[in-house]
PQR file with spaces between the fields and no chain letter, atoms N, CA, C, O and H, PARSE charges and radii, in Angstrom:
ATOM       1  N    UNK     1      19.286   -4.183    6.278 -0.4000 1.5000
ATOM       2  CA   UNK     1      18.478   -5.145    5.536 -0.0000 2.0000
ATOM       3  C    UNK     1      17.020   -4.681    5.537  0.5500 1.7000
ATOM       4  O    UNK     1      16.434   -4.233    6.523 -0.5500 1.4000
ATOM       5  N    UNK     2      16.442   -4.862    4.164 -0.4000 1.5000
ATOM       6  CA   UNK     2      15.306   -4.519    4.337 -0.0000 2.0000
ATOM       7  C    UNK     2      14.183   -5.180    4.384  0.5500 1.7000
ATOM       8  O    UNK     2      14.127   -6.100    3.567 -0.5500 1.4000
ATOM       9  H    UNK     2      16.918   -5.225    3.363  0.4000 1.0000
ATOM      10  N    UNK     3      12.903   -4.982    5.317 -0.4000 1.5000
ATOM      11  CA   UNK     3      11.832   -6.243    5.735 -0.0000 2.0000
ATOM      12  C    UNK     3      10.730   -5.856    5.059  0.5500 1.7000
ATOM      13  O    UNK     3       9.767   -6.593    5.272 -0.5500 1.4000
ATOM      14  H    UNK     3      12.949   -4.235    5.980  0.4000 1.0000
ATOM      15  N    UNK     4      10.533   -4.967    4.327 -0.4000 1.5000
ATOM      16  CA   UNK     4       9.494   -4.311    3.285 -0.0000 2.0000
ATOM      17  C    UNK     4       9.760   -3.171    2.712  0.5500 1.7000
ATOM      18  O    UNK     4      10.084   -2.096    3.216 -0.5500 1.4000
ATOM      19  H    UNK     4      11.315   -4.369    4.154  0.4000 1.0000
ATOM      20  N    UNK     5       9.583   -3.511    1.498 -0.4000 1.5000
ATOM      21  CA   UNK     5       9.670   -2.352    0.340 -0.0000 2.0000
ATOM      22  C    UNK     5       8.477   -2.180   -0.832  0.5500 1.7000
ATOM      23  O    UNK     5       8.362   -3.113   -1.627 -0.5500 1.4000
ATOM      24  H    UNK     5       9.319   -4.385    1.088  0.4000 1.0000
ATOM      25  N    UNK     6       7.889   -1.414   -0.921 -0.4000 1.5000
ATOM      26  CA   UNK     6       6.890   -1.368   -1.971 -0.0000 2.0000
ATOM      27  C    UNK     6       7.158    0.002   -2.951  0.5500 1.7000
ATOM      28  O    UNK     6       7.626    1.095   -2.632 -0.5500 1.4000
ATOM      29  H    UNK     6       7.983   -0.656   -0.276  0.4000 1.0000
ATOM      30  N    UNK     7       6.773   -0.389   -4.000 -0.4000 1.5000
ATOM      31  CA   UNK     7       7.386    0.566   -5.424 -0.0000 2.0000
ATOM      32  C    UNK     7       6.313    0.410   -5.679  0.5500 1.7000
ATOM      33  O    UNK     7       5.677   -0.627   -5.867 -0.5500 1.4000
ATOM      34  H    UNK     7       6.393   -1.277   -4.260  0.4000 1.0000
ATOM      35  N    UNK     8       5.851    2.106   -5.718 -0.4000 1.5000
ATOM      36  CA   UNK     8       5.406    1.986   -6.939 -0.0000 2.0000
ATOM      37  C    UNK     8       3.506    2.000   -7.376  0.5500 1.7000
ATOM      38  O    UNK     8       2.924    2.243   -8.433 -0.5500 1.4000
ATOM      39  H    UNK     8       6.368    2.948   -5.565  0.4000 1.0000
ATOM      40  N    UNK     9       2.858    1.502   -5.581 -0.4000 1.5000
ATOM      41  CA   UNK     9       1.854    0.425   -5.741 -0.0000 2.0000
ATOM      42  C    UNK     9       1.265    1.391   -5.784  0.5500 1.7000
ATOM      43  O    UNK     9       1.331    2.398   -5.078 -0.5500 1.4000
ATOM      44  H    UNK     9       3.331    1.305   -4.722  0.4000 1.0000
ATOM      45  N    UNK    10       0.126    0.934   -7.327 -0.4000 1.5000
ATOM      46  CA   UNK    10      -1.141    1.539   -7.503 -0.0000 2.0000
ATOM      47  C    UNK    10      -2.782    0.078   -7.193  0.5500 1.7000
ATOM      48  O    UNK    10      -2.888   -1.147   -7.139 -0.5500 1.4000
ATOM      49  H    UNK    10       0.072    0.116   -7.901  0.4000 1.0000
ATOM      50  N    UNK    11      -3.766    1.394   -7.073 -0.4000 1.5000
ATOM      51  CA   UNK    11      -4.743    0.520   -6.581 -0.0000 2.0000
ATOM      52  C    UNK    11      -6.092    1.284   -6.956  0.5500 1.7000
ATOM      53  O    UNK    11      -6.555    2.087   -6.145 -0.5500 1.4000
ATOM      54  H    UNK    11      -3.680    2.389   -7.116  0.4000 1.0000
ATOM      55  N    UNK    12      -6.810    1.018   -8.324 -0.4000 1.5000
ATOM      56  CA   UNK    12      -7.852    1.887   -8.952 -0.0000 2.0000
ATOM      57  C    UNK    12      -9.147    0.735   -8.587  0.5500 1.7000
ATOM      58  O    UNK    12      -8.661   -0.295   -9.053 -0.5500 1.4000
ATOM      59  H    UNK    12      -6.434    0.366   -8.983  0.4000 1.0000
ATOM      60  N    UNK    13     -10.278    0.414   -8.115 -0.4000 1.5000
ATOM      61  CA   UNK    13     -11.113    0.397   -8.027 -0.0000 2.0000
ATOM      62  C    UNK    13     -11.990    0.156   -9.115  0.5500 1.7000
ATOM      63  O    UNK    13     -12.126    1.106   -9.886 -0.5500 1.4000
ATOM      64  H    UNK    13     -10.673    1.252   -7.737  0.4000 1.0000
ATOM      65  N    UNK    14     -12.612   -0.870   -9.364 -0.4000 1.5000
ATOM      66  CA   UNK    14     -13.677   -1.338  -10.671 -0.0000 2.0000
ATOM      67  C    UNK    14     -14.702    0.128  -10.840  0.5500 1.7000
ATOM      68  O    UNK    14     -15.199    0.417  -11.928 -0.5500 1.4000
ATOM      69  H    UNK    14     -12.502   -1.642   -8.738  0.4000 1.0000
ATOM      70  N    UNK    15     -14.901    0.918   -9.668 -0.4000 1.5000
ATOM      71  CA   UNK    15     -15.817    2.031  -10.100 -0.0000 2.0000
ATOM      72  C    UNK    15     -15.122    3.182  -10.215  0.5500 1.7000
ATOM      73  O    UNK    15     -15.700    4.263  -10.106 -0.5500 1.4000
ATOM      74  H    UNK    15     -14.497    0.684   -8.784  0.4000 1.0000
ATOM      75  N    UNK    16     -13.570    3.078  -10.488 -0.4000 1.5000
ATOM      76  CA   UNK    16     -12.886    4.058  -11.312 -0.0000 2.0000
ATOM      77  C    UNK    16     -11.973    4.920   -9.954  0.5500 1.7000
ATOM      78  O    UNK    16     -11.055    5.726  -10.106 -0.5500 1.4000
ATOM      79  H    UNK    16     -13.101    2.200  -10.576  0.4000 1.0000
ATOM      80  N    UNK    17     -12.701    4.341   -8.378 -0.4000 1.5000
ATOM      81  CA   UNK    17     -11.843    5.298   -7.475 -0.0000 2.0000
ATOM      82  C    UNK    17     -10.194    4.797   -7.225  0.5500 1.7000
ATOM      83  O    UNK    17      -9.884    3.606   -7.188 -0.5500 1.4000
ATOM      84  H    UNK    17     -13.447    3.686   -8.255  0.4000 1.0000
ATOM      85  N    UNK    18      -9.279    5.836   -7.075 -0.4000 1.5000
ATOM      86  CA   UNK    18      -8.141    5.181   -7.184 -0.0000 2.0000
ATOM      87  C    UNK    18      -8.002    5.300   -5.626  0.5500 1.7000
ATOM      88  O    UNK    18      -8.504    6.315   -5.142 -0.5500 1.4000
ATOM      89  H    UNK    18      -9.530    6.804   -7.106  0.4000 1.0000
ATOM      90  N    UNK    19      -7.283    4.248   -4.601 -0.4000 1.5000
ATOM      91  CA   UNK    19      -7.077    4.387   -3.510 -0.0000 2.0000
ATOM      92  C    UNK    19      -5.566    4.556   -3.342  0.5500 1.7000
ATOM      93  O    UNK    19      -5.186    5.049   -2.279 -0.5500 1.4000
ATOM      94  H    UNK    19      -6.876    3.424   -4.994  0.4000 1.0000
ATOM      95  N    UNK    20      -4.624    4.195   -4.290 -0.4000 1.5000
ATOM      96  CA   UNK    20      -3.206    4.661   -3.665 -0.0000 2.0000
ATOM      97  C    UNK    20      -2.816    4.886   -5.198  0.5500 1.7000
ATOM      98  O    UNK    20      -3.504    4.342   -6.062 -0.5500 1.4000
ATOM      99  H    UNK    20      -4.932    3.795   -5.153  0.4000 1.0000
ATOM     100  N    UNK    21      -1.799    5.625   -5.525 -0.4000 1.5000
ATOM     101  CA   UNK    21      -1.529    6.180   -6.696 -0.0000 2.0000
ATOM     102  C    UNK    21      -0.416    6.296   -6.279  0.5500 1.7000
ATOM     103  O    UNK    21      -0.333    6.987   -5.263 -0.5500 1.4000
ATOM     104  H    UNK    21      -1.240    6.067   -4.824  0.4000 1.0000
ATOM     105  N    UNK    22       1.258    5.545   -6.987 -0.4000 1.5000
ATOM     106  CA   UNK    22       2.343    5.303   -6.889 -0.0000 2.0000
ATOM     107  C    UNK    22       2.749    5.617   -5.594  0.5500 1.7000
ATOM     108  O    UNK    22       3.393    6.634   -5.338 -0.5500 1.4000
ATOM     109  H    UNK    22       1.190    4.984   -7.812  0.4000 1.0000
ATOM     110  N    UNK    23       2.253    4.437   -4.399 -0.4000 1.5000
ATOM     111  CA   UNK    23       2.931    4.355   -3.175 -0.0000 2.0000
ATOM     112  C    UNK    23       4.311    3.845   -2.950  0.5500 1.7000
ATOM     113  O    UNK    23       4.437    2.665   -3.278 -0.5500 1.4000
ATOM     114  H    UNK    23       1.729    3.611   -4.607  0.4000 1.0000
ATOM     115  N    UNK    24       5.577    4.523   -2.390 -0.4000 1.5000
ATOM     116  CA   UNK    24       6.580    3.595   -2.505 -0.0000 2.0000
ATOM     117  C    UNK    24       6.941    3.860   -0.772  0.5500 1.7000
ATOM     118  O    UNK    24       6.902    5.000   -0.310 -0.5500 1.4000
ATOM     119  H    UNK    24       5.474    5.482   -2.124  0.4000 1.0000
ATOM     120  N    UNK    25       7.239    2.828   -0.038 -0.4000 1.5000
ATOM     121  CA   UNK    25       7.718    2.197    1.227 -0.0000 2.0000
ATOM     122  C    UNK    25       9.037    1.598    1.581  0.5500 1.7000
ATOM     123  O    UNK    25       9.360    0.604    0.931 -0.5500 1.4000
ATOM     124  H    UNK    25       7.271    1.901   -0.414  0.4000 1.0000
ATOM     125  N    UNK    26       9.660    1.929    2.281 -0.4000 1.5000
ATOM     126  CA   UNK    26      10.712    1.057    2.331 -0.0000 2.0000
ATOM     127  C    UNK    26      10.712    0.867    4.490  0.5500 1.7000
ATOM     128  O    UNK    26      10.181    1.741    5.175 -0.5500 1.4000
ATOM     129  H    UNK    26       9.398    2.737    2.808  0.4000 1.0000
ATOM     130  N    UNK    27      11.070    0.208    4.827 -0.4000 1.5000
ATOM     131  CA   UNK    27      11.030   -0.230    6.324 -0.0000 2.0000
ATOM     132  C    UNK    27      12.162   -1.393    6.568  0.5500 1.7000
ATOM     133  O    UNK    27      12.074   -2.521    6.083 -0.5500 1.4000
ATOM     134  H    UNK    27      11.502   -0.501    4.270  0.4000 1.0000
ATOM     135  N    UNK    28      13.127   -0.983    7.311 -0.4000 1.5000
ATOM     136  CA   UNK    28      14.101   -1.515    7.323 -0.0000 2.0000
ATOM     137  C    UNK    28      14.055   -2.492    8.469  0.5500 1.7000
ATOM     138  O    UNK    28      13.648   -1.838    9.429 -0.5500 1.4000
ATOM     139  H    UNK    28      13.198   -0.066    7.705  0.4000 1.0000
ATOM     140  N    UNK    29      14.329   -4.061    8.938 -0.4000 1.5000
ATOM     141  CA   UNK    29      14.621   -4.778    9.479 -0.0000 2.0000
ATOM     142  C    UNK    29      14.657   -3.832   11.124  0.5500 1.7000
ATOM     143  O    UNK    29      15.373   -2.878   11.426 -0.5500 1.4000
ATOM     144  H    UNK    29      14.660   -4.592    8.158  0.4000 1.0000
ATOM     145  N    UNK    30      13.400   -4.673   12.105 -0.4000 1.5000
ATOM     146  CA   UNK    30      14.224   -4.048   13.475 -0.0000 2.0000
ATOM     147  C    UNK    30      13.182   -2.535   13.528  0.5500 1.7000
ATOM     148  O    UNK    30      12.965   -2.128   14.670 -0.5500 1.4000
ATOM     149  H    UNK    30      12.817   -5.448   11.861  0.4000 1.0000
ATOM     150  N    UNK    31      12.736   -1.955   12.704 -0.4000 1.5000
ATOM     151  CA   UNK    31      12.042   -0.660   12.821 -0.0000 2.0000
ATOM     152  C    UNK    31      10.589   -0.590   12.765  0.5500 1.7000
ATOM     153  O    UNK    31      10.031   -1.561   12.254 -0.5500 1.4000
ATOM     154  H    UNK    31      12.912   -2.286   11.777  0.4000 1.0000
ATOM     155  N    UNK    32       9.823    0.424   13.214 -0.4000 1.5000
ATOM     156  CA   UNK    32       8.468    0.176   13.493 -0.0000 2.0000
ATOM     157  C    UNK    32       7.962    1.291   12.897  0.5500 1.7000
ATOM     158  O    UNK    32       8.577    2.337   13.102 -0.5500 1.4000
ATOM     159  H    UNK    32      10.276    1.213   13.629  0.4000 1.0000
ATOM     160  N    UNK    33       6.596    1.336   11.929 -0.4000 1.5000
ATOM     161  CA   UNK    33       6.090    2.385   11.331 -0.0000 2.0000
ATOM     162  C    UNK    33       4.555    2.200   11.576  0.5500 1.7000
ATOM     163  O    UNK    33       4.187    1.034   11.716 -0.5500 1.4000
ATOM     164  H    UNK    33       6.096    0.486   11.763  0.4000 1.0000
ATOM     165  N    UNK    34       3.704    3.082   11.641 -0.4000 1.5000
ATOM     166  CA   UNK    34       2.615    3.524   11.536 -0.0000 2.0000
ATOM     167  C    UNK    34       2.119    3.694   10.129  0.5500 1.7000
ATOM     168  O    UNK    34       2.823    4.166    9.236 -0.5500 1.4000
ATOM     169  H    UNK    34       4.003    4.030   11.528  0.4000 1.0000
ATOM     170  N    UNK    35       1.010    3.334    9.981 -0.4000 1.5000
ATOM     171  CA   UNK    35      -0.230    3.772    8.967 -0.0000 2.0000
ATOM     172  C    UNK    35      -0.917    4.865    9.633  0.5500 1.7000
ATOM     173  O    UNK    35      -1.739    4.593   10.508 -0.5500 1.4000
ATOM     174  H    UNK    35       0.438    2.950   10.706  0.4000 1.0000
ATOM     175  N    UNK    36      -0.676    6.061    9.321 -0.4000 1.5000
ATOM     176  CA   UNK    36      -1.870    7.386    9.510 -0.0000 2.0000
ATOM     177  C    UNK    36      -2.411    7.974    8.430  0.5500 1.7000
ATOM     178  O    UNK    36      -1.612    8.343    7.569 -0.5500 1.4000
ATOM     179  H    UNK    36      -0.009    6.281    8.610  0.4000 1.0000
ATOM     180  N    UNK    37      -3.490    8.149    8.256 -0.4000 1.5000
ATOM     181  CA   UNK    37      -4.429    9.068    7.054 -0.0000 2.0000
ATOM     182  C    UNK    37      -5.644    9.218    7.055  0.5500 1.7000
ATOM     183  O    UNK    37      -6.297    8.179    7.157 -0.5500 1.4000
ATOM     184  H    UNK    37      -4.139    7.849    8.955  0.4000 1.0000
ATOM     185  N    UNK    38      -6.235   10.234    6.971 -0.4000 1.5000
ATOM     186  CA   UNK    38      -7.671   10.488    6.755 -0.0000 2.0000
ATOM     187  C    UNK    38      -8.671    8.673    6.215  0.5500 1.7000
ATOM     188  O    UNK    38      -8.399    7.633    5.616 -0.5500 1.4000
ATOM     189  H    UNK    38      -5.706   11.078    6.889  0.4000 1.0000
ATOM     190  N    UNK    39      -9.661    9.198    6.809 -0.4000 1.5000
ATOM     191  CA   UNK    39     -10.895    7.972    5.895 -0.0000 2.0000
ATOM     192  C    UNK    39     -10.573    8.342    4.275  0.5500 1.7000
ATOM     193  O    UNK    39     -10.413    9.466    3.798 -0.5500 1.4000
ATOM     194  H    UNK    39      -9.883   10.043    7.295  0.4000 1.0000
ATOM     195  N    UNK    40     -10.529    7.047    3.587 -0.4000 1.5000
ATOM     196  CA   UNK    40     -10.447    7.423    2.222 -0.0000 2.0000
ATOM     197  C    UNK    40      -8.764    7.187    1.734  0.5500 1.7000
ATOM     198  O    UNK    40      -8.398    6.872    0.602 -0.5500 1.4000
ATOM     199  H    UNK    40     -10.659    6.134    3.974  0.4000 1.0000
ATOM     200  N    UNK    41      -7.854    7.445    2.976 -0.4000 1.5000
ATOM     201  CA   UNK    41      -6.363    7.614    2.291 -0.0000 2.0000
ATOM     202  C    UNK    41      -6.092    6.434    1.640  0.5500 1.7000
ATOM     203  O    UNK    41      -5.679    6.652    0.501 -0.5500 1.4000
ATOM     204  H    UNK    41      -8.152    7.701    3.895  0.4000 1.0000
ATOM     205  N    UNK    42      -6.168    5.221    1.932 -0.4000 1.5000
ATOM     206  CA   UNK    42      -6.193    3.891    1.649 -0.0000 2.0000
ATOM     207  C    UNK    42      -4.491    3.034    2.582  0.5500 1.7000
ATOM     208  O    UNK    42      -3.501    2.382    2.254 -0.5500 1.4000
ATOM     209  H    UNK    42      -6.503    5.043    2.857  0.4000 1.0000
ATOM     210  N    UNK    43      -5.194    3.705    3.994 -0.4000 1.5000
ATOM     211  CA   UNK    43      -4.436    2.693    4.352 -0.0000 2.0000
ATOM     212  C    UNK    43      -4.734    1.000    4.675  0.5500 1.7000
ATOM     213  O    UNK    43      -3.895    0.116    4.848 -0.5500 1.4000
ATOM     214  H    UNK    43      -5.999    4.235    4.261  0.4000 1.0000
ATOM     215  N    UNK    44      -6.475    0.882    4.689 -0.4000 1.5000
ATOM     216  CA   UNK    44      -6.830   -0.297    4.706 -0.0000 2.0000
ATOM     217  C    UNK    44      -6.525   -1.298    3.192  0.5500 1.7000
ATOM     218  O    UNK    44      -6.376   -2.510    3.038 -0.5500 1.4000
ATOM     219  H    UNK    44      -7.157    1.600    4.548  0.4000 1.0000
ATOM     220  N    UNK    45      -6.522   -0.268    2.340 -0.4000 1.5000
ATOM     221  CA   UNK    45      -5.734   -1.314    1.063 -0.0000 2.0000
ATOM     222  C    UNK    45      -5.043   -1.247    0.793  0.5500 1.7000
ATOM     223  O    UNK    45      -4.859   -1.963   -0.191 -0.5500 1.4000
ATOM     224  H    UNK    45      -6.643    0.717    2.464  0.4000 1.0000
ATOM     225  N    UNK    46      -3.860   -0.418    1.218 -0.4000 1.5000
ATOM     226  CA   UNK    46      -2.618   -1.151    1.097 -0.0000 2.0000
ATOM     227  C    UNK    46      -2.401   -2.689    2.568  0.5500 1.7000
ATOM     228  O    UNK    46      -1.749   -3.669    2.208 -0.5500 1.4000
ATOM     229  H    UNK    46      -4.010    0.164    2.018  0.4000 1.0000
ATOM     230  N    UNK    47      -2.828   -2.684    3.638 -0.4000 1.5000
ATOM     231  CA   UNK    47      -3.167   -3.626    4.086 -0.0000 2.0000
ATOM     232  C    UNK    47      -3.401   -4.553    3.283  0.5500 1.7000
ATOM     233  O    UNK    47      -2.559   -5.437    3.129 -0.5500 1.4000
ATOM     234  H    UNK    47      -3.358   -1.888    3.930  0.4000 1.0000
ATOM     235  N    UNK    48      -4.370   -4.561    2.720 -0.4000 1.5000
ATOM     236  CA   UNK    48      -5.037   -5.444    2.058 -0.0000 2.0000
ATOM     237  C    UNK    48      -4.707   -5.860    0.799  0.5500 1.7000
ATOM     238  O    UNK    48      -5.336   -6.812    0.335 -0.5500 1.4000
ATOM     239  H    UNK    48      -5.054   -3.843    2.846  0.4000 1.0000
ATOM     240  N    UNK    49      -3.690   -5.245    0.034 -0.4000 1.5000
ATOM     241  CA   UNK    49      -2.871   -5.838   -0.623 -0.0000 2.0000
ATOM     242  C    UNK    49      -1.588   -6.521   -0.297  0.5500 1.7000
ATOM     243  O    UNK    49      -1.144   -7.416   -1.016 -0.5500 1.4000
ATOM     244  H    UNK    49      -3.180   -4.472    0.411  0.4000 1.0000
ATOM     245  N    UNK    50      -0.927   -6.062    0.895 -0.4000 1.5000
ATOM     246  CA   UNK    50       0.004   -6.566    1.471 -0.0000 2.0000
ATOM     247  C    UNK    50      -0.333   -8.043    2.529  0.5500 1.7000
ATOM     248  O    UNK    50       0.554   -8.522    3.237 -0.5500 1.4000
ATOM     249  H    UNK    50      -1.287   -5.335    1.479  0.4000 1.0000
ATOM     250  N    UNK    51      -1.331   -8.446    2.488 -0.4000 1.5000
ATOM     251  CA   UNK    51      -2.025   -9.731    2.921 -0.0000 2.0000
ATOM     252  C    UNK    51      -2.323  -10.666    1.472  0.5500 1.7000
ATOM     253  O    UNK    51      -2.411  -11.880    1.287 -0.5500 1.4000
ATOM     254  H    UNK    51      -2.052   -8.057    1.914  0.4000 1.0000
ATOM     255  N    UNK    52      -2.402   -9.777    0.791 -0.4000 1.5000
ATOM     256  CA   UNK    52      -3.119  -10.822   -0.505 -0.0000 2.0000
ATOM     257  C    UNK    52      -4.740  -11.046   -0.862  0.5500 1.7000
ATOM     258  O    UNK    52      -5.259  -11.857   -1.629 -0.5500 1.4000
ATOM     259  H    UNK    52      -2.330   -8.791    0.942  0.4000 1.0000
ATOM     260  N    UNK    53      -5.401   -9.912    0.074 -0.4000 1.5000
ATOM     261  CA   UNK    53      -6.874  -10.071    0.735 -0.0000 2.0000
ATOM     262  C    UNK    53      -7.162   -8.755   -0.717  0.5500 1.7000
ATOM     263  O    UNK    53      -8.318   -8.442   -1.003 -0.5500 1.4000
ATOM     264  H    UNK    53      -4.979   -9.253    0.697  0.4000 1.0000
ATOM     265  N    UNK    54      -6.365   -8.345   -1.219 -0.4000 1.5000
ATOM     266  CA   UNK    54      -6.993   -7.361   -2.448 -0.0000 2.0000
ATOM     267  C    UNK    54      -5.860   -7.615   -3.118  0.5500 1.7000
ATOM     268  O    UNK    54      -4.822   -8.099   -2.668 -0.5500 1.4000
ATOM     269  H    UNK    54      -5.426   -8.599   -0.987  0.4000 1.0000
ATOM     270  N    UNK    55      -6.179   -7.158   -4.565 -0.4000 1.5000
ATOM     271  CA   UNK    55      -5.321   -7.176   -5.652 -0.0000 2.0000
ATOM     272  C    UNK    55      -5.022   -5.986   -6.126  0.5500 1.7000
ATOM     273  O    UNK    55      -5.780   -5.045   -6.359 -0.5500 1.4000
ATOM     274  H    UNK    55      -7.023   -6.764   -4.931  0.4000 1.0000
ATOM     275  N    UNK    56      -3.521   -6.099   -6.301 -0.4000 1.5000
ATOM     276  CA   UNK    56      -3.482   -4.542   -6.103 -0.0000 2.0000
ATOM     277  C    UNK    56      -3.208   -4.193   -8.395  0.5500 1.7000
ATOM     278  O    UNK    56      -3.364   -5.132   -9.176 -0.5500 1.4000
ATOM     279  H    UNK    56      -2.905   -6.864   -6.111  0.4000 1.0000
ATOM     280  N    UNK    57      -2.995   -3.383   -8.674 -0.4000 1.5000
ATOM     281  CA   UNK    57      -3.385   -2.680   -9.990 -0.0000 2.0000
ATOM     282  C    UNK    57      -2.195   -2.671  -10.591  0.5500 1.7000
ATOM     283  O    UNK    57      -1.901   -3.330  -11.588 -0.5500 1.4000
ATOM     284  H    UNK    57      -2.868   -2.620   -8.040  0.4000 1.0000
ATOM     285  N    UNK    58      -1.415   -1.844   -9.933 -0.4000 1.5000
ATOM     286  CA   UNK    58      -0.079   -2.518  -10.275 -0.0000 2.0000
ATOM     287  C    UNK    58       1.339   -2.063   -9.393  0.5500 1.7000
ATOM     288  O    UNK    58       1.141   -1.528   -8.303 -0.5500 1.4000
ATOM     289  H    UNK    58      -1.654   -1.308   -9.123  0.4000 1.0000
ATOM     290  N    UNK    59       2.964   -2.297   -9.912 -0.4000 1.5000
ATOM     291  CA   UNK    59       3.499   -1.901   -8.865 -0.0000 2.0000
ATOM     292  C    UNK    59       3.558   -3.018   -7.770  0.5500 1.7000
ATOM     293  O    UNK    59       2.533   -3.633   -7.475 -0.5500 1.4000
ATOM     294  H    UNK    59       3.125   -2.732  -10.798  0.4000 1.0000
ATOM     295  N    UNK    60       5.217   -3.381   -6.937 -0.4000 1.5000
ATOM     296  CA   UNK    60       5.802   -4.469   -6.625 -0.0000 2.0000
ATOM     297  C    UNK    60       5.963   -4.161   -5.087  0.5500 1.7000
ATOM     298  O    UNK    60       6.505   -4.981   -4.346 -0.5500 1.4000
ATOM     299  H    UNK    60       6.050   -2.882   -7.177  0.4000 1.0000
């Protein structure tokens, strides 16, 4: 069973920077994953779309 899945998710920035460009995730029930990436990768917005605290561009 799965406890998160994301397709897809894009996330461009009003000043044109794109922070995730077709991210897809899947994390299955029971399992534990890490966010690792350079400053800039955009793991704070995908956070932050996955809270509802940003809007993400597009992609489910």
């Amino acid at each position: 069973m799965l406890a998160l899945e994301i397709k897809n998710l894009h996330k461009t920035y009003s000043d044109g920077f794109t922070a995730l460009n077709g991210l897809n995730l899947r994390v299955k029930q029971g399992d534990f994953f890490a966010l690792l990436g350079p400053n800039g990768a955009g793991k704070s917005t995908m956070i932050g779309i996955l809270t509802s605290l940003i809007h993400k561009s597009s992609g489910t």
